[in-house]
N, C-alpha and C positions, 0 to 999 in steps of 0.2 A: 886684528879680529880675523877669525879661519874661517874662510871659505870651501864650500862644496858647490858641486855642479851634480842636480837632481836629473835623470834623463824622467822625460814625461810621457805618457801615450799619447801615441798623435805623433813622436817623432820629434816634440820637440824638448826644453830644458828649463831649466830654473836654476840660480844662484843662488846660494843661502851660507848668509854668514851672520857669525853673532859669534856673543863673547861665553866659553866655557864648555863649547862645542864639544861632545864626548865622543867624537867619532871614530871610529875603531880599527884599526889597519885592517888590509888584507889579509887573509894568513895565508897567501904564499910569498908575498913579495915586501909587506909592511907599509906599501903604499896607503892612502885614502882609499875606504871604500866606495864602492857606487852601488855595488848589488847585492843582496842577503840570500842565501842558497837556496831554492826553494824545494831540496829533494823532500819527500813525503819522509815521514818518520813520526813515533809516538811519542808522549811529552806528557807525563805521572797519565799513561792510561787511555791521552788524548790525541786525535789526531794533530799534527802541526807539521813546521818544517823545520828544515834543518838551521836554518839564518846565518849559517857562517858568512863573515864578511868579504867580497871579493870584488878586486877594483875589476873593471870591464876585459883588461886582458888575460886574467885569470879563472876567469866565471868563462862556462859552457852554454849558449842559448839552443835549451833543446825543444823550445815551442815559444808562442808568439808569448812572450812575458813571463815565460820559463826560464828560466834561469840556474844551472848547480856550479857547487863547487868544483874543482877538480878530482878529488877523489871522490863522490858522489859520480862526477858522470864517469869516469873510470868503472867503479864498481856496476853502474848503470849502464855499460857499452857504450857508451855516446860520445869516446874519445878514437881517434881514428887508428886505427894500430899503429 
């Protein structure tokens, strides 16, 4: 049965497993995700975000439960030269 580890507000976690789990690699590493990208972008017309999947070493924390991709914070400065 595949387990994740959810980080929570407040700092702290959850565990969550069950069977047929469709959880989605990272795209830069293929690991488990943990965080979905949240750069701003449109979606047929609508605000949304980007959701690419990134486990924790690959995602950018660019505000308190901000979170991007790497080529999101790239494009958005927010990687360090």
């Amino acid at each position: 049965m595949p387990c994740r580890i959810k980080d929570l507000p407040g700092g702290g976690y959850a565990i969550l497993c069950g069977r047929g789990s469709n959880q989605q690699p990272c795209v830069t590493c293929g690991r488990p995700h943990t965080i979905l990208c949240d750069f701003p972008v449109k979606r047929d017309g609508k605000d949304a975000t980007c959701d690419r999947p990134c486990c924790r070493q690959h995602a950018v924390a660019v505000d308190k439960n901000v979170d991007y991709c790497l080529a999101h914070a790239q494009h958005a400065g927010k990687l360090a030269p």
